[in-house]
Backbone as CSV, one residue per row, in Angstrom:
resi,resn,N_x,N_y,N_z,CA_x,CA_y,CA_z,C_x,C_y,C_z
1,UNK,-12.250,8.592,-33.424,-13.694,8.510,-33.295,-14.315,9.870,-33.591
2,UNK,-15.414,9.559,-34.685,-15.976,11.126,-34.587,-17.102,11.243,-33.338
3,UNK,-17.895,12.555,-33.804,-19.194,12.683,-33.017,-19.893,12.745,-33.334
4,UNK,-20.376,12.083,-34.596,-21.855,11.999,-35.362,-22.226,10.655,-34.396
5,UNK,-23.854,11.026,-34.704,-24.435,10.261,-34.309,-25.127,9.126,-35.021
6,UNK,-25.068,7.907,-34.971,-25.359,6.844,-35.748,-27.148,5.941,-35.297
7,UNK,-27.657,5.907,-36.258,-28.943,4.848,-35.648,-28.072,3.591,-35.520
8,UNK,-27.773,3.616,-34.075,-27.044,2.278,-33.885,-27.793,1.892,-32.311
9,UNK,-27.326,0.728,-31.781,-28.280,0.172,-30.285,-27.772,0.650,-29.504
10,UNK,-26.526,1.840,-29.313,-26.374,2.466,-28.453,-27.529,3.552,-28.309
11,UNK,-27.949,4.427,-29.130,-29.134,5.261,-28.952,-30.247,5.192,-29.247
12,UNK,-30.434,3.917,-28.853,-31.705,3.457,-29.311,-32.950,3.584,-27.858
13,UNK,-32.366,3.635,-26.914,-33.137,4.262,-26.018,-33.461,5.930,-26.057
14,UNK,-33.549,6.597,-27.315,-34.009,7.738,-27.231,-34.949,7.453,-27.963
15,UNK,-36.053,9.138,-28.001,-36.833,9.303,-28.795,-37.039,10.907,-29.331
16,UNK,-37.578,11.510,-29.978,-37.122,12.918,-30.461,-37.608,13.875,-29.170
17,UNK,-38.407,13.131,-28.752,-39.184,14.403,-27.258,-38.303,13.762,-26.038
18,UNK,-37.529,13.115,-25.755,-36.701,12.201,-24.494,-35.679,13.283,-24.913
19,UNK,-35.076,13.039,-23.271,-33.851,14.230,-22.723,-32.761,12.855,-23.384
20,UNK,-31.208,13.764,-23.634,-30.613,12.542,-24.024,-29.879,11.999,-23.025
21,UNK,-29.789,12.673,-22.143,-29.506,11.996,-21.089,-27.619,12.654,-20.421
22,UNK,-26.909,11.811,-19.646,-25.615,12.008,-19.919,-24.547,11.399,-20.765
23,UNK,-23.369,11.526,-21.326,-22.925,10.747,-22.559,-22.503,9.512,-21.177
24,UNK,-21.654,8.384,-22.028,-21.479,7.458,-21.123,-19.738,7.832,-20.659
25,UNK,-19.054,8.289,-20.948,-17.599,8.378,-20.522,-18.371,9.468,-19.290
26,UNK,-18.607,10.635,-19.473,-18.885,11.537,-18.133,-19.756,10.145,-17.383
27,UNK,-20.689,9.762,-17.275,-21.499,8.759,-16.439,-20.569,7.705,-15.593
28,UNK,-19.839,7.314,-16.483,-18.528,6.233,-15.863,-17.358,6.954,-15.127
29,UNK,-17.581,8.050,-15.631,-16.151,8.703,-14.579,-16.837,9.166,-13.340
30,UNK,-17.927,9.764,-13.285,-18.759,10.327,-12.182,-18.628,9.114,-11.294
31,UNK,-18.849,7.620,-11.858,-19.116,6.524,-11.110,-17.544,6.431,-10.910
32,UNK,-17.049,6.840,-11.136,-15.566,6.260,-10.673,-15.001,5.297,-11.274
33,UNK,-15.108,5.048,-12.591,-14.796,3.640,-13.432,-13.337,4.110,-13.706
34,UNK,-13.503,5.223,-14.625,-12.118,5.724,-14.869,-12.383,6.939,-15.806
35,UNK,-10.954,7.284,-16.151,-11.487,8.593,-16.651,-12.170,8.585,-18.180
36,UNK,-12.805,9.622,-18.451,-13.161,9.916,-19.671,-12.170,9.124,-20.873
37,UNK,-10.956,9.553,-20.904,-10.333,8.725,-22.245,-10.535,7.763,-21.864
38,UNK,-9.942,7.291,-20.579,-10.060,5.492,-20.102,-11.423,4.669,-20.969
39,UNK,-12.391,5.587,-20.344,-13.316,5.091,-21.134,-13.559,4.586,-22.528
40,UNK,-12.937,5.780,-23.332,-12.969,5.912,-24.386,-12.223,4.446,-25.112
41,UNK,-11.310,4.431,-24.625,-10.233,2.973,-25.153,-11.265,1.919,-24.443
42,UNK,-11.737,1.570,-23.349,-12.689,0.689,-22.832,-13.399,0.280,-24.197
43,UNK,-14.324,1.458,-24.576,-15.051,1.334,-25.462,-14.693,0.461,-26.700
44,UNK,-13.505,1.031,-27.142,-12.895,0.282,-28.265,-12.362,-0.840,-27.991
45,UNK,-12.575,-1.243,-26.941,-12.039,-2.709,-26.577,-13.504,-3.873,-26.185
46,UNK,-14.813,-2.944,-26.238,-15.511,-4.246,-26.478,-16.352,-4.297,-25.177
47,UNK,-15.466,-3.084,-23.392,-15.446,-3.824,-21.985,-17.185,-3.370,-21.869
48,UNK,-17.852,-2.581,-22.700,-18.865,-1.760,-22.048,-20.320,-1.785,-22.494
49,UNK,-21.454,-2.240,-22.193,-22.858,-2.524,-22.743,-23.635,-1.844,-21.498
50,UNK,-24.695,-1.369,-22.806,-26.212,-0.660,-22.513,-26.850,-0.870,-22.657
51,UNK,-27.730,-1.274,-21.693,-28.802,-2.115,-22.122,-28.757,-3.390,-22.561
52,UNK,-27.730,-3.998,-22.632,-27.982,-5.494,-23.136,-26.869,-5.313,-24.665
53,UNK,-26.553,-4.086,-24.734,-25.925,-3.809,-26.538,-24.304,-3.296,-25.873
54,UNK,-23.683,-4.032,-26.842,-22.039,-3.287,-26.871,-22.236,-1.857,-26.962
55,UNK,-21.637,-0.859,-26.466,-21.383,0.178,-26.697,-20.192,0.477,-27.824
56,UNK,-20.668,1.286,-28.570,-19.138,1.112,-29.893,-19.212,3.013,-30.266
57,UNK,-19.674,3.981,-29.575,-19.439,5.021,-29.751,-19.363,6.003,-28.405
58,UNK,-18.591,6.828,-28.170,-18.355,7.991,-26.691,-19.978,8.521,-27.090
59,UNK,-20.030,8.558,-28.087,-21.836,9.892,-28.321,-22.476,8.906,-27.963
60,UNK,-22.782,8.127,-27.053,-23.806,7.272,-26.269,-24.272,7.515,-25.197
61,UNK,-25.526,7.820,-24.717,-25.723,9.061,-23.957,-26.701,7.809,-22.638
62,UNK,-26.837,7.908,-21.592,-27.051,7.438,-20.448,-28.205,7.898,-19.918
63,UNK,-29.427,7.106,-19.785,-30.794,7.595,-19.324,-31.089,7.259,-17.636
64,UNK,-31.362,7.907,-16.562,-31.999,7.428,-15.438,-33.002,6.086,-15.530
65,UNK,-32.282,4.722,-15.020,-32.613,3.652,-15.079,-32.022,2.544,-16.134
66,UNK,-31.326,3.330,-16.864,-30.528,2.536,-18.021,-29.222,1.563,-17.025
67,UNK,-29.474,0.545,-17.636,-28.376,-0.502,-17.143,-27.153,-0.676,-17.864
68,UNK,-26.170,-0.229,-17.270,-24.494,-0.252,-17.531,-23.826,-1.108,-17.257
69,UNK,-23.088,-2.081,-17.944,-22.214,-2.816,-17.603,-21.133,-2.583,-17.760
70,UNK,-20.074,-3.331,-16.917,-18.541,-2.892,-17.398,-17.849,-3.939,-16.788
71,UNK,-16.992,-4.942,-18.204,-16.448,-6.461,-18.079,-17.445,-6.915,-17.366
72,UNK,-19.385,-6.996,-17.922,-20.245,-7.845,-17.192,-20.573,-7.415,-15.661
73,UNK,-19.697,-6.410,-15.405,-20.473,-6.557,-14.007,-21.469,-4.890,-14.058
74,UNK,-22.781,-5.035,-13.597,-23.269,-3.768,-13.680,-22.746,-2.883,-12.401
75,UNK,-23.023,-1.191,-13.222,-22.310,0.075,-12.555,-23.323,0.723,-11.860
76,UNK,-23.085,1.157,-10.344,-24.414,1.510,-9.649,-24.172,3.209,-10.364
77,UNK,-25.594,3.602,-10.229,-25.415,5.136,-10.202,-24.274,6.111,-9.415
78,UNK,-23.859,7.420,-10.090,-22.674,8.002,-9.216,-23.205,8.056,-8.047
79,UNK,-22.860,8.162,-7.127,-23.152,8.826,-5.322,-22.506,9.961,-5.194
80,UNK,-22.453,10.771,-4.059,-22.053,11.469,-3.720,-20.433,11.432,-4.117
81,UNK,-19.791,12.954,-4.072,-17.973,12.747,-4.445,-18.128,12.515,-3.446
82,UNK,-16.764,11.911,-3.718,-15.584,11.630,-1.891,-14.727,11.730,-2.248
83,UNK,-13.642,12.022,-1.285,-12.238,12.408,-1.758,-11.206,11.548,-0.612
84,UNK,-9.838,11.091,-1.091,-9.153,10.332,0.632,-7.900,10.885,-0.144
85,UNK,-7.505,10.902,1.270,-5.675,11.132,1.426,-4.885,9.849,1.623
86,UNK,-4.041,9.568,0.730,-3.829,8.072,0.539,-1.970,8.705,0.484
87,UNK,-1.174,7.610,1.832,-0.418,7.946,1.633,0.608,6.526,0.522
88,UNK,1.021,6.850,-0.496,1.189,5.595,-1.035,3.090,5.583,-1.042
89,UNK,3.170,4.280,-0.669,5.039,4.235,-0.476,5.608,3.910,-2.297
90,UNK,6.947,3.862,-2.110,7.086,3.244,-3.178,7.035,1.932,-3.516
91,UNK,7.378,1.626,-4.869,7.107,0.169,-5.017,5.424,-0.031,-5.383
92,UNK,4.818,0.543,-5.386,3.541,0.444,-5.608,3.236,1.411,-7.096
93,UNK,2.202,0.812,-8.466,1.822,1.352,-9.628,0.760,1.773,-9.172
94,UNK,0.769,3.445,-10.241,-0.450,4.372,-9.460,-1.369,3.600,-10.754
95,UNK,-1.670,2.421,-10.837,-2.665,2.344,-12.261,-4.158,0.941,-11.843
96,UNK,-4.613,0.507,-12.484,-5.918,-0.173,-12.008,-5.413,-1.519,-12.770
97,UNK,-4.316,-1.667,-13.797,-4.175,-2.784,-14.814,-2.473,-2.791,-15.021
98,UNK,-1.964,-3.459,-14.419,-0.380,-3.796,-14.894,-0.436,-5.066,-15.766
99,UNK,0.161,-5.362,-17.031,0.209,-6.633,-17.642,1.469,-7.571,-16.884
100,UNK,2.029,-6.377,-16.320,3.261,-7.730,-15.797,2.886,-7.916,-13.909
101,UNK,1.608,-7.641,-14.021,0.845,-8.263,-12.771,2.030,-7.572,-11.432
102,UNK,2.648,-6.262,-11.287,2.790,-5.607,-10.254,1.798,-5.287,-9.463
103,UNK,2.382,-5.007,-8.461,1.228,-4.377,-7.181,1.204,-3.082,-7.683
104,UNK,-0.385,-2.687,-7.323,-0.921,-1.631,-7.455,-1.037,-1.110,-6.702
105,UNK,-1.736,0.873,-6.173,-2.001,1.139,-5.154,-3.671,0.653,-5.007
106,UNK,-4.337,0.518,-6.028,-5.617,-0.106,-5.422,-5.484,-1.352,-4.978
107,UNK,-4.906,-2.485,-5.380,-4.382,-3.560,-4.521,-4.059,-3.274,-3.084
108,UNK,-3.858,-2.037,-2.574,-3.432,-2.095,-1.594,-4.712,-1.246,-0.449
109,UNK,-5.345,-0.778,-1.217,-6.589,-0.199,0.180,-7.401,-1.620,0.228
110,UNK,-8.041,-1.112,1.939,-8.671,-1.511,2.522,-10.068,-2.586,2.157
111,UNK,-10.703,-3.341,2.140,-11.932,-3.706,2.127,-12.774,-2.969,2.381
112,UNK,-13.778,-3.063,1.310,-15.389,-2.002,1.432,-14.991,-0.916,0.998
113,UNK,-13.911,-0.514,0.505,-14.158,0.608,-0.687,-14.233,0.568,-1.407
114,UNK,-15.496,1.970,-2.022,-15.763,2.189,-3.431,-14.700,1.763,-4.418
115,UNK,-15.294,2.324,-5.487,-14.431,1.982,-6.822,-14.081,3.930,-6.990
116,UNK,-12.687,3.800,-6.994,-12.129,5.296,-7.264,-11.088,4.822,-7.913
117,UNK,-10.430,6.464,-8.607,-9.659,6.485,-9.400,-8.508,7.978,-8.843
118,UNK,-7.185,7.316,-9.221,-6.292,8.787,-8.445,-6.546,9.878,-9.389
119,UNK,-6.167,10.936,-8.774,-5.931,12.691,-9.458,-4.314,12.777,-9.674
120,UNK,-4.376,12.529,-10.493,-3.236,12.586,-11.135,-2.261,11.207,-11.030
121,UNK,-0.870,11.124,-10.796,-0.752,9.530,-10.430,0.970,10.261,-9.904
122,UNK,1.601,9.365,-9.068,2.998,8.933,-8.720,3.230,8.079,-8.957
123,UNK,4.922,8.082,-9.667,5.397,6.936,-10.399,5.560,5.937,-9.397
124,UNK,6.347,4.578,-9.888,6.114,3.202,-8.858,7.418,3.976,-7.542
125,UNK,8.467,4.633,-7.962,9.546,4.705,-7.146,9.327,5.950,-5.982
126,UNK,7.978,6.685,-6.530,7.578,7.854,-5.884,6.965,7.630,-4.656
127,UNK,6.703,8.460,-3.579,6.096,8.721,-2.661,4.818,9.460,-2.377
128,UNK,4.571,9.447,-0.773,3.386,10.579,-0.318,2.009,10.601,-0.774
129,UNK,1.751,11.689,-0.746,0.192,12.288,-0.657,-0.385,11.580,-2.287
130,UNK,-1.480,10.571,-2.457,-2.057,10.278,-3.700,-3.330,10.433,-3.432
131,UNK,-3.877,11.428,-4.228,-5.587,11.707,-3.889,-6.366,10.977,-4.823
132,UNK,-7.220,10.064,-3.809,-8.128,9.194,-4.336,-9.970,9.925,-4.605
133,UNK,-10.444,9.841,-5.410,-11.980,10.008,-5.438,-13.101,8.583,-6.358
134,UNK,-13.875,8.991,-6.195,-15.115,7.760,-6.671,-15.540,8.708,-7.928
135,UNK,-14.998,9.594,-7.842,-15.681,10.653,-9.377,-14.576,11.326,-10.217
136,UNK,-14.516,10.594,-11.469,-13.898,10.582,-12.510,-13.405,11.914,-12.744
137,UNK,-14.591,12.749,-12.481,-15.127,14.014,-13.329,-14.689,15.149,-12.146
138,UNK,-14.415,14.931,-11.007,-13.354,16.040,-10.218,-11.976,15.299,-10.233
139,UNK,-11.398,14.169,-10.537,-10.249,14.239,-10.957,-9.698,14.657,-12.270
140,UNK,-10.284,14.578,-13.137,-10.209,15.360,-14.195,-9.893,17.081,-13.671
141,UNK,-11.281,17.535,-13.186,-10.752,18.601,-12.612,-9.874,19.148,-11.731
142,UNK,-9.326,18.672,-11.190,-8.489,18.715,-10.100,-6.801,18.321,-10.850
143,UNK,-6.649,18.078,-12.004,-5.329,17.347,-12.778,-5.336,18.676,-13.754
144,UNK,-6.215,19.575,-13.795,-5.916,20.753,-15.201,-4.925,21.239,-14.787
145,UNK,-4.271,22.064,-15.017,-3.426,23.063,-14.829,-3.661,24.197,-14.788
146,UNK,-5.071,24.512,-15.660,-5.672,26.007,-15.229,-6.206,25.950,-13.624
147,UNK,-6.031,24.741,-12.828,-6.110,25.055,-11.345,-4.984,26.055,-10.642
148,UNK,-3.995,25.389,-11.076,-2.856,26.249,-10.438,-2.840,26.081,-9.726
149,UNK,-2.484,24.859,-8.783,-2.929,24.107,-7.459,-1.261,23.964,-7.361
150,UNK,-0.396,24.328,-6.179,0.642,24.071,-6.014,0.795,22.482,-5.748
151,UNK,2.108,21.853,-5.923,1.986,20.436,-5.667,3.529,20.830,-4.840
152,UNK,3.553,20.565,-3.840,4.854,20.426,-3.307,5.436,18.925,-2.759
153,UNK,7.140,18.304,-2.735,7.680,17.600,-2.715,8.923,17.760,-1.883
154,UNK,9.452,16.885,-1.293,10.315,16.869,-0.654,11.024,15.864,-1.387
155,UNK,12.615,16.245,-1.494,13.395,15.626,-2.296,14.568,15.461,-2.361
156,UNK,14.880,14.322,-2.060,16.568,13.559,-1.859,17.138,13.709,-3.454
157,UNK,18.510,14.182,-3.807,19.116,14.283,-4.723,20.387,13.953,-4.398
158,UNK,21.251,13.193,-5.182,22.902,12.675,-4.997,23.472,13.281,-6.025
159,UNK,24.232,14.389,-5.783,25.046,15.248,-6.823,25.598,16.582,-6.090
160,UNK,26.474,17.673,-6.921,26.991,18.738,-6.331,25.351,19.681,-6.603
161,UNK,25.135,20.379,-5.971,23.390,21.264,-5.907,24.213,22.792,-6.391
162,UNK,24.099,23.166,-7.192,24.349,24.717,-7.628,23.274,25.754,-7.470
163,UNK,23.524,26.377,-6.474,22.388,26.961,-5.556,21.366,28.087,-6.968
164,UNK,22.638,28.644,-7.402,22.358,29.526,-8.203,21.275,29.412,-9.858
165,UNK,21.718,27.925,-9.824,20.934,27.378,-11.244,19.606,26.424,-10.628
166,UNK,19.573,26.699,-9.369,18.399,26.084,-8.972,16.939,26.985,-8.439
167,UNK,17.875,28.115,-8.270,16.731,29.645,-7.724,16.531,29.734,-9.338
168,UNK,17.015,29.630,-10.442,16.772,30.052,-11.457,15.458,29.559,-12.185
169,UNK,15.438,28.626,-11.709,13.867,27.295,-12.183,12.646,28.056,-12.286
170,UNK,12.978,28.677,-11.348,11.528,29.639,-11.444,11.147,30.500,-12.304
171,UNK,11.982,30.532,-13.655,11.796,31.208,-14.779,11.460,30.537,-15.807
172,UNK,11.574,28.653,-15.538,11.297,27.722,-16.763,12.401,27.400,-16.330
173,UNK,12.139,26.289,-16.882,13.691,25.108,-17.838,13.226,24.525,-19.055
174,UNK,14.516,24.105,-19.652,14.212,23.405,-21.206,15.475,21.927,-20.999
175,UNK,14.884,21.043,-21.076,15.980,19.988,-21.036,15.525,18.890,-21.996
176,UNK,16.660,18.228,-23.007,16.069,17.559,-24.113,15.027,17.834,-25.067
177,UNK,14.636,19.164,-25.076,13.534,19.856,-26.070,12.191,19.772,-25.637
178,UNK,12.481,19.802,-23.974,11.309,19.906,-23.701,10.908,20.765,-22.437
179,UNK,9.994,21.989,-22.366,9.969,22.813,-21.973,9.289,22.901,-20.794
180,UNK,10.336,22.711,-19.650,9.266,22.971,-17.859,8.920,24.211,-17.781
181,UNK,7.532,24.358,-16.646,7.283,25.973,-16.402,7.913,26.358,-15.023
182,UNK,7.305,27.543,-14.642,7.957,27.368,-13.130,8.186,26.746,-12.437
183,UNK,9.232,26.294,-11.771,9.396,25.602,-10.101,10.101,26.379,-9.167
184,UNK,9.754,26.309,-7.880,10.339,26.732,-7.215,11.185,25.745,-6.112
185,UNK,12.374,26.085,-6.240,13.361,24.838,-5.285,14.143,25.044,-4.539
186,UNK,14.318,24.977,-3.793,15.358,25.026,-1.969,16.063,24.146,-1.566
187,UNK,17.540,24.441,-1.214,18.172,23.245,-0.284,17.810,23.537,0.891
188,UNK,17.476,22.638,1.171,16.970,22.175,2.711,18.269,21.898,3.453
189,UNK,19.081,20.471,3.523,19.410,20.190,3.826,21.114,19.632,3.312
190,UNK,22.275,19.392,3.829,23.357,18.739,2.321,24.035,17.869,3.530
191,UNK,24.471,16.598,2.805,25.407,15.780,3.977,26.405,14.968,2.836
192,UNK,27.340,15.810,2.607,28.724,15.055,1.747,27.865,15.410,0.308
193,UNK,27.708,13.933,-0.611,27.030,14.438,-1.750,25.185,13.833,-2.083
194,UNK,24.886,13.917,-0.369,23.213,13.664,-0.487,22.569,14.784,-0.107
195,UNK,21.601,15.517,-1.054,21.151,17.012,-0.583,19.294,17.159,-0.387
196,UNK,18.879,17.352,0.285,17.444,17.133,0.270,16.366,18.849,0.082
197,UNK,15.924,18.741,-1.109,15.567,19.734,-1.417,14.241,19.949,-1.098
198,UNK,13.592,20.950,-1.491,11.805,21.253,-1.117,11.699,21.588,-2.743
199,UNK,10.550,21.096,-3.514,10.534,21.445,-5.053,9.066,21.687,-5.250
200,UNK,8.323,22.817,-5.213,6.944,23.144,-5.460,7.303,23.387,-7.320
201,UNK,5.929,23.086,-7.737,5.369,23.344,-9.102,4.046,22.958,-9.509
202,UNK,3.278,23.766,-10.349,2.035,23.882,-10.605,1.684,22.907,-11.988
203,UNK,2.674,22.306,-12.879,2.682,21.655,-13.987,2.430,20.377,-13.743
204,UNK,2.968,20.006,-13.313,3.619,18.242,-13.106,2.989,17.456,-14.505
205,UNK,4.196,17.869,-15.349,4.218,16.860,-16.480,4.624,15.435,-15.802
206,UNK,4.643,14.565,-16.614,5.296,13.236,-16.738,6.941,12.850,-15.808
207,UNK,7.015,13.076,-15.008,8.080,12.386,-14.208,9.196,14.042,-13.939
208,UNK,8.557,14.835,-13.790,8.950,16.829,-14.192,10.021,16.368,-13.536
209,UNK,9.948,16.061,-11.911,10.908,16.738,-11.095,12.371,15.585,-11.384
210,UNK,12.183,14.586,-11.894,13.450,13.614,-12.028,13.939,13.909,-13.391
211,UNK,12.945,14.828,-13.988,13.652,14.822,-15.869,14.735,16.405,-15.491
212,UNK,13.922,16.831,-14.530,14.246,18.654,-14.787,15.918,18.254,-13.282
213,UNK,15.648,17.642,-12.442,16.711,17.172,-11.475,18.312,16.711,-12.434
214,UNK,17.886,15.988,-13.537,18.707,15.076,-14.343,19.534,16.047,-15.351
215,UNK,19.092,17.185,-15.842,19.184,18.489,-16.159,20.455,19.120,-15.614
216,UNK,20.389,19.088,-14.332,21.042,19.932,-12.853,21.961,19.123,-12.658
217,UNK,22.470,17.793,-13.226,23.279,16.938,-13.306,22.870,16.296,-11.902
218,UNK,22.063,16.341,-11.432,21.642,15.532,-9.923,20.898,14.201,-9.916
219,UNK,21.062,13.013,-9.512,20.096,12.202,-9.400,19.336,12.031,-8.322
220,UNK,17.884,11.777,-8.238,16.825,11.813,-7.568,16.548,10.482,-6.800
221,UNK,17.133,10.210,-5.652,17.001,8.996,-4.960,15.786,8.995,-4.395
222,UNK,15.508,9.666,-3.667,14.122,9.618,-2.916,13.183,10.902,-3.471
223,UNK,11.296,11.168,-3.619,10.821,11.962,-4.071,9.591,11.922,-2.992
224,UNK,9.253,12.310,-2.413,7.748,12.633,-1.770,7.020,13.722,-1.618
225,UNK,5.705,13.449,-2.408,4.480,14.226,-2.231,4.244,14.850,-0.962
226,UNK,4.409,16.406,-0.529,3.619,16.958,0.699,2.012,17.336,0.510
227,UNK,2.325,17.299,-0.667,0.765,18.016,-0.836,0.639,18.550,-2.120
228,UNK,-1.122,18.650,-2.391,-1.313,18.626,-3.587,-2.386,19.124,-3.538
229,UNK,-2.390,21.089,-3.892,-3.036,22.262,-3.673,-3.516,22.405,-2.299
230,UNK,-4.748,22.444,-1.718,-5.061,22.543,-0.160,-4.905,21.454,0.938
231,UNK,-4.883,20.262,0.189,-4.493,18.786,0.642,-3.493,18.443,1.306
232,UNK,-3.407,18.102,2.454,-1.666,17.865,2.588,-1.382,16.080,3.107
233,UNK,-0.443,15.449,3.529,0.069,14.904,3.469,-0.242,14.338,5.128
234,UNK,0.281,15.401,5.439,0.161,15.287,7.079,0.999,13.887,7.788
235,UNK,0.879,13.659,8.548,1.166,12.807,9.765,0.548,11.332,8.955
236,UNK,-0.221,11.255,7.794,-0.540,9.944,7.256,0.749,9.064,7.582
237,UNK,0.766,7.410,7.480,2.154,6.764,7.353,1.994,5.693,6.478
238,UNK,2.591,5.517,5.963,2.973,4.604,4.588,1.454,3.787,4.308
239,UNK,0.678,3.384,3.383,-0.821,2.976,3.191,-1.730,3.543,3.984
240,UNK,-1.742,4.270,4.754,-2.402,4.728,5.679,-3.428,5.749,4.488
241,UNK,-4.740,5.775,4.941,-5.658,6.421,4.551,-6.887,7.255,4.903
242,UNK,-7.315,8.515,4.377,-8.226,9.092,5.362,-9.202,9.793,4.687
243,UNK,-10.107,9.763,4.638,-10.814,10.204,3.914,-11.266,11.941,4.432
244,UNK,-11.440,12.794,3.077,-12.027,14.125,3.197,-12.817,14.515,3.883
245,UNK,-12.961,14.905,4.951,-14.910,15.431,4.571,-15.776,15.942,4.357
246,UNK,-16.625,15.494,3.896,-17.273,16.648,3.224,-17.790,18.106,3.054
247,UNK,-17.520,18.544,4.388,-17.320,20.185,4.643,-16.200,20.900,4.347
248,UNK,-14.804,20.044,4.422,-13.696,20.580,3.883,-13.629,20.482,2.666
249,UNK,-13.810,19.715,1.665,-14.312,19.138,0.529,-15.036,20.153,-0.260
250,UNK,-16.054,20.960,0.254,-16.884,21.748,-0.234,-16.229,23.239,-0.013
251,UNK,-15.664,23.404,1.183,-14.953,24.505,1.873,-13.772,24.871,0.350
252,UNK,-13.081,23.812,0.065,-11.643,24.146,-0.788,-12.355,24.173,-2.560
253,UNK,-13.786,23.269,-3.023,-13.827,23.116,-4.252,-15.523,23.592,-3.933
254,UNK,-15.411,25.218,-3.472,-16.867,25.615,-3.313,-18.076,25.292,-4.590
255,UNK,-17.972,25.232,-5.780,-18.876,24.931,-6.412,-19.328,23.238,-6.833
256,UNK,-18.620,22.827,-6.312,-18.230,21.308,-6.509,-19.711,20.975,-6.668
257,UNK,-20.396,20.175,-7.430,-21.724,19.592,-7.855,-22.573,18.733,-6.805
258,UNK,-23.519,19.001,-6.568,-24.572,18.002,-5.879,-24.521,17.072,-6.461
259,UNK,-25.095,15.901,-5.879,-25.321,14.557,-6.883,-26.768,14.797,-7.310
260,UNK,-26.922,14.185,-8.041,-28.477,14.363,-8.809,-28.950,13.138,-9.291
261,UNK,-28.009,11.839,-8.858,-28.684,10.685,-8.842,-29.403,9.643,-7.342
262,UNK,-29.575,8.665,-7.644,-29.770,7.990,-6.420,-29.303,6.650,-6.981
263,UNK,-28.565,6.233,-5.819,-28.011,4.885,-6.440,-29.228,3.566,-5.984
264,UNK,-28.965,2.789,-7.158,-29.802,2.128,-7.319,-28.709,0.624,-8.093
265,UNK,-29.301,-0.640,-7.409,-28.844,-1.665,-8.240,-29.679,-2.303,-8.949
């Protein structure tokens, strides 16, 4: 998709003296639909109208009072962020759409909550701390890596643990041509050949700690989230959920944005 702009019925609610408003992927993530790319594929699939018109470009920009739909149902204005500590077990997909109809972790909260989306995700076999928000647009922020937000894990491994090639992590690894950054990792604990380690890292590619474990010739039976940068885990127990609040919230992500809408249906 480029970013020219087209006389098409997506921007047809402007005029040359009208503000253009916000594009619609930031507008839908703020609302918590999903993220910016999410959007983006939404788009190309047909799910999203303005005003009464398909949306068929991201450069479609969102006016105060403009009506959003998404799969037909309209999107209230963002509200305020919120943030929850969601402890999610395994067996549960960190995603909003499985085709082979698995349980999800949104399948699994409560009644009367918003529409949010996780910061980042744990695989189905993973554990612990999954941070939920209603705004697209601080999980985005909160998933960069120029945060440098430690993520720490606690971690069952079945193999011999070589103490020495495991203090070493903290210089990088490379396994299958593909290049981890720092971790830092500890035996905790060893009983015959089950060893339970502590594994902090600031990256978290795609499945890091079971690709970079597999490396070490170790397999990764159990994995749980303690925490994820100032966030922790705490005393939560399996679905259990709690929401931020908003003084701590503001306390850890001091510039974090006012809302500047009012929701409206």
């Amino acid at each position: 998709m480029t970013e020219e702009l087209n006389p098409t019925p997506d921007t047809a609610n402007e005029t040359p003296d009208a503000p253009r408003g916000e594009r619609i992927a930031k507008f839908l993530a703020r609302a918590g639909v999903a993220s910016r790319r999410d959007v983006e594929r939404m788009i190309e699939d047909n799910r999203i109208k303005l005003g009464g018109h398909p949306v068929t470009h991201p450069a479609t920009f969102v006016q105060p009072g403009d009506i959003v739909l998404v799969d037909g149902k309209p999107v209230d204005n963002p509200e305020r962020t919120r943030l929850w500590r969601y402890h999610k077990p395994d067996g549960l997909l960190t995603t909003h759409r499985d085709p082979q109809e698995r349980k999800t972790v949104f399948d699994s909260l409560p009644e009367g909550m918003p529409r949010v989306i996780s910061v980042g995700r744990l695989d189905i076999n993973s554990e612990g701390l999954l941070l939920l928000t209603n705004d697209g647009e601080l999980a985005r922020r909160l998933e960069l890596p120029g945060n440098a937000w430690v993520r720490r894990y606690r971690v069952r491994v079945f193999g011999v643990v070589d103490e020495k090639r495991l203090a070493s992590l903290v210089n990088g690894f490379e396994y299958e041509g593909v290049k981890y950054g720092s971790i830092e990792a500890e035996l905790d604990s060893k009983k015959g050949d089950n060893s339970w380690l502590t594994v902090s890292l600031r990256e978290g590619k795609n499945r890091e700690i079971r690709r970079v474990m597999q490396g070490l010739n170790l397999h990764v039976s159990r994995l749980i989230r303690l925490s994820y940068g100032p966030f922790q885990l705490g005393s939560l127990k399996a679905r259990e959920l709690e929401e931020v609040n908003g003084k701590t919230l503001r306390e850890q992500i001091p510039d974090l944005p006012a809302p500047t809408r009012k929701r409206t249906r």
